[in-house]
N, C-alpha and C positions, 0 to 999 in steps of 0.2 A: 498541595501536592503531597501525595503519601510516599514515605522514604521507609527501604526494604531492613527496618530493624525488626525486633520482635515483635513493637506492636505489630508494623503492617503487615507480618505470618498470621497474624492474629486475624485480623482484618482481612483479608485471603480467605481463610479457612473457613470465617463465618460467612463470605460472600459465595465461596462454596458450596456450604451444604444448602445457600438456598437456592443455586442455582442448579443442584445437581449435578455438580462434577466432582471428579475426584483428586483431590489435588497432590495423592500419595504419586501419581503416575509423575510429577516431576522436578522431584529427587531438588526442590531448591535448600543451596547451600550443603549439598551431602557431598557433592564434588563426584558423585558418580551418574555415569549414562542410565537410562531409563531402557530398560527392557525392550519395552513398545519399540521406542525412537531408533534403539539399534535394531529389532526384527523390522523394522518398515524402510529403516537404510539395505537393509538389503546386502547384497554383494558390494552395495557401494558405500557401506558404511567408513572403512578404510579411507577410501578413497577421499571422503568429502572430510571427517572426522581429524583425519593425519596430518591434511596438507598445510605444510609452511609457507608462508606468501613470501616471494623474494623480490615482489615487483613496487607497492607503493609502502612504505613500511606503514607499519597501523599507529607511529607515534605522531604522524601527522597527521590522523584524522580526529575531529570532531565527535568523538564516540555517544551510544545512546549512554543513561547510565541515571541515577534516584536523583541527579542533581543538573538535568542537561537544561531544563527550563532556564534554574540561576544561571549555570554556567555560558550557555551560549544564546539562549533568547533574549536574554535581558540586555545580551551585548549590542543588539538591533534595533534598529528605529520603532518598532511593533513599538504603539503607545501598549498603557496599560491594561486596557478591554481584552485585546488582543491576547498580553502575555498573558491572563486568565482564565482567555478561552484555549488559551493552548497548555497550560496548566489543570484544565479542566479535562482535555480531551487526553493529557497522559496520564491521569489521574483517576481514569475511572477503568472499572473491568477490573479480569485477572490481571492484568499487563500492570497495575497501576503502581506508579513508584518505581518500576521496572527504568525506562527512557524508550521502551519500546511499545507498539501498536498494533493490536488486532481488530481490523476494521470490514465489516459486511458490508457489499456494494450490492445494492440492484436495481439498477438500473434499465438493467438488460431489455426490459421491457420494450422498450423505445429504442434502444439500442440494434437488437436482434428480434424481434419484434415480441409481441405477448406469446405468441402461440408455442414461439420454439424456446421460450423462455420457462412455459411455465406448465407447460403441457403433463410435461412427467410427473408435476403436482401441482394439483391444480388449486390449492389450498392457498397457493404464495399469489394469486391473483385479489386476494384478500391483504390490501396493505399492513392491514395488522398481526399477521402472521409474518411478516416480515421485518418489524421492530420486535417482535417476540422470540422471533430467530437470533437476533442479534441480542435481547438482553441475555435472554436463557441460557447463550453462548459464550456472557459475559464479555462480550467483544466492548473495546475503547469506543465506538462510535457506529452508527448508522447511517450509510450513504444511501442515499435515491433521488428522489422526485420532487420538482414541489407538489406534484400531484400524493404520490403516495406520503409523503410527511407531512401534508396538510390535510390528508384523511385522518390521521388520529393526531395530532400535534399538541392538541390541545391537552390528550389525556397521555402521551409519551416523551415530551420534549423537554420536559423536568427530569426526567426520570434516566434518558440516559441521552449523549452528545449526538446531536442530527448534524450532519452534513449532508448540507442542501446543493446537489449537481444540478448548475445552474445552463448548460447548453449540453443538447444532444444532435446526433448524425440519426434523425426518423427511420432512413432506411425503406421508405413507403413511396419516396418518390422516385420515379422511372425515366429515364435508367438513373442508377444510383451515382453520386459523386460523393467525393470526400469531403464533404463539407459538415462544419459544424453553427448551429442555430440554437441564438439564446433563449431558451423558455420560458424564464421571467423574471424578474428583477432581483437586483443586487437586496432591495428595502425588503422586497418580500420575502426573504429569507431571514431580513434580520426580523423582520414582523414575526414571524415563528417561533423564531426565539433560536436558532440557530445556532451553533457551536463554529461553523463552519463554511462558508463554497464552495464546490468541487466544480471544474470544469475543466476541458481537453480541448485538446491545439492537435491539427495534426499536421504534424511538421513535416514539409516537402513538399506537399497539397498545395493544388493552382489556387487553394483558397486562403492559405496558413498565416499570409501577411495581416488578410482583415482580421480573421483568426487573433494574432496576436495584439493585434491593437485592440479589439475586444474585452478580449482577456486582464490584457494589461490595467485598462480600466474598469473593469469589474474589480478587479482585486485591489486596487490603491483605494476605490470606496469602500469595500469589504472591510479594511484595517483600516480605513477611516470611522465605519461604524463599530469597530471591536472584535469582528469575526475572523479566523484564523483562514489562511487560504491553501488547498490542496491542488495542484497539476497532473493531471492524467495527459503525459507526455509521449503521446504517439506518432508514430512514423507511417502517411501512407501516400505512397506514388508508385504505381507499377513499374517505373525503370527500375526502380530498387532489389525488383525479382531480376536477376543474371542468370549465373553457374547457382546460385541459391538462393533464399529470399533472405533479405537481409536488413527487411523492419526488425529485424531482433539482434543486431551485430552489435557489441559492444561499443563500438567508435560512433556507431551514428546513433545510437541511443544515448552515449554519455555526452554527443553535442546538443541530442534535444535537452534533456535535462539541463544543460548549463543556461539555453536559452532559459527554462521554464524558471531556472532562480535569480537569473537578470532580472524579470519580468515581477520577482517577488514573491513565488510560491514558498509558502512556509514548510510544504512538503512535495515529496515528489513521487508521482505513481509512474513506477514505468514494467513494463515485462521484463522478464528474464532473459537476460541477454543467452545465445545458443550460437553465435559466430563472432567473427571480426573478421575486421577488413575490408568493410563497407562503401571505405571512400575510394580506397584501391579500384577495387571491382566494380564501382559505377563509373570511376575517374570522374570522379565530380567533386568540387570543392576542395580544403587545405589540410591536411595533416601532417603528422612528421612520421621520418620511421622510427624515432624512438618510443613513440606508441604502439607501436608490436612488439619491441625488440626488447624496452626495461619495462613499457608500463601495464603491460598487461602481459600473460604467459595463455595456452590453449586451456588451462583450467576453470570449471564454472567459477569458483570462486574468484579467483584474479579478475573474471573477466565484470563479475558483479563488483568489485572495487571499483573499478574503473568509472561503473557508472556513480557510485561511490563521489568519490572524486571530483566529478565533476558537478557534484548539489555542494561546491563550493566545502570539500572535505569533509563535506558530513553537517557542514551550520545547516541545509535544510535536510532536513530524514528522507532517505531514499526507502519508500515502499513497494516490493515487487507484487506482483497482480497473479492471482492463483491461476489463472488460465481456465478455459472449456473441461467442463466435467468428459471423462472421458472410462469413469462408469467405477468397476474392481479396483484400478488403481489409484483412484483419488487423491484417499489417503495416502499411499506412501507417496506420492508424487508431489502433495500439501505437505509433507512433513521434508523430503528434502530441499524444496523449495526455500522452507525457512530456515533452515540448518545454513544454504546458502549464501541466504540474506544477512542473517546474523554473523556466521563466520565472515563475511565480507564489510560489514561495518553498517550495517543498513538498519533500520529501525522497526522493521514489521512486516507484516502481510495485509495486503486487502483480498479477499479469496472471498467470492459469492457462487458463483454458479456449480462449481464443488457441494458446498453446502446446500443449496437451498433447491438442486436438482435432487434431492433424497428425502426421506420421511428426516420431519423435525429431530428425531432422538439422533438420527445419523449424520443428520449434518451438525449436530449441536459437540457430539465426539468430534468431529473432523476439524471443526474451530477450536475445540479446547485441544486436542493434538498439536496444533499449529504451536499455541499458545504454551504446551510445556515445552518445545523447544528453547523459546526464550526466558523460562521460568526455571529451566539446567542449566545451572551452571558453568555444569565440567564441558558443557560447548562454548567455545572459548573463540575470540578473533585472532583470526588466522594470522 
């Protein structure tokens, strides 16, 4: 694991220039804001920049930080393989020595299917422009397929950490249900040589129970073979739409998430929470109200503690999910995203379809944007 003293500026700078970024844009150790980060904050630079958290204090949380592997990995059953591969996966990229992660997922394929995935560049139907995207971007890892990581594995999977998603929702069968199906083995991942398994539960789904038993045992072999395990902790039941949709509510994302690190996820992928009051407003299930009242506030950020919080104060890394490319605003919408996640106590970004919906050079900017967020300093936990 690289630790952020001089050498690893060092180490930075030369992984820099071969990657083609510039790493003057983020101001690490100057203790001042980057130009960029505040024109892409926008009007909301204040807003997100200023706020003091008065709801979970951040002396309880489990922070990322050059020393999070020794400090809180080591303190978990993960045998050795494991802490290595998860040493491996914070260690590599601009983020490295950091405690935090910038990780390209595409998935989308199968997810959302090829066409609408890739239409706008048709280049990224080509697996290998898609670990290209992500080294050249210098991102900690590569998520996908066993299909697209075993299209070049052989010639990328030394070279930079694969996380291998190991069940997806095809989206091809009619009509659709929320179901997820495993694509192929726990062994054939590690056969690859894997860093990693990614797979998604989604929670409240007539199917979530098989789901989680699934899961559960994908992942206890996972860290039986040495590979680090990631949860993409999703909400989907249409009661959950009322007066709003509230797959995104704080309270009921910060319950998927607890589930997902019962179960053992060594990380946690969830969306950006944009309400509360979930359990209220379905009247389903148990909360208190001092989870409106002290432990969250109507702030993004308070409401990203929360989910915070509940990956067991931070022992597993909460990563939020960059969301549907939605074109102009991308970038600034990638860049408060992670201002969010950071100031909230979270570990990273996964953000693919931002990136990989644009010509290579613009989505390779928009990953290393993400990534000077948490390479400033002066952005600090709230």
């Amino acid at each position: 694991m690289l630790f952020l003293g001089c050498g690893a500026l060092v180490a930075l700078s030369s992984r820099d220039r071969v990657f083609g970024c510039n790493l003057l844009h983020s101001n690490i150790g100057s203790g001042k804001m980057s130009d960029s980060i505040m024109t892409l904050l926008g009007d909301d630079a204040a807003f997100l920049l200023e706020h003091e958290s008065t709801t979970i204090d951040r002396q309880h949380l489990n922070l990322p930080g050059p020393d999070f592997v020794d400090r809180v990995v080591c303190q978990t059953d993960r045998n050795q393989r494991v802490v290595n591969q998860l040493a491996r996966l914070f260690g590599h990229g601009r983020l490295a020595g950091t405690g935090y992660v910038s990780i390209l997922p595409v998935d989308q394929g199968i997810e959302h299917s090829a066409g609408a995935s890739f239409a706008p560049n048709p280049e990224y139907f080509d697996p290998e422009n898609i670990v290209r995207l992500a080294m050249e971007g210098s991102c900690n890892a590569v998520a996908s397929t066993f299909g697209v990581l075993g299209a070049v594995g052989r010639k990328y999977a030394h070279r930079i950490p694969f996380l291998v998603k190991i069940n997806h929702n095809e989206l091809l069968t009619y009509p659709n249900s929320y179901d997820q199906v495993m694509f192929g083995s726990v062994e054939r991942a590690y056969d690859m040589g894997a860093c990693a398994v990614g797979a998604t539960i989604y929670f409240g789904s007539e199917e979530s129970r098989r789901q989680i038993v699934e899961v559960a045992e994908a992942f206890e072999h996972a860290h039986e073979l040495g590979m680090a395990t990631v949860l993409w902790c999703y909400l989907r039941n249409s009661d959950f739409k009322t007066d709003k949709d509230y797959h995104t509510s704080a309270d009921l994302t910060g319950q998927a998430n607890h589930l997902g690190v019962t179960i053992q996820a060594d990380i946690i992928k969830q969306k950006l929470p944009t309400n509360n009051g979930g359990f209220n407003a379905i009247k389903f299930g148990k909360t208190s109200p001092l989870v409106y009242s002290k432990l969250t506030s109507e702030h993004p950020i308070d409401l990203c503690r929360y989910q915070v919080a509940n990956c067991y104060m931070g022992r597993a890394g909460l990563i939020n999910s960059g969301g549907a490319s939605s074109g102009a605003s991308d970038l600034a919408e990638a860049v408060k995203t992670a201002v969010i996640n950071k100031r909230a106590g979270g570990t990273g970004l996964i953000s693919g379809r931002k990136a990989f919906q644009r010509p290579m050079n613009e989505g390779i900017e928009l990953l290393n944007r993400i990534q000077d967020v948490y390479l400033d300093d002066s952005i600090t936990i709230a």
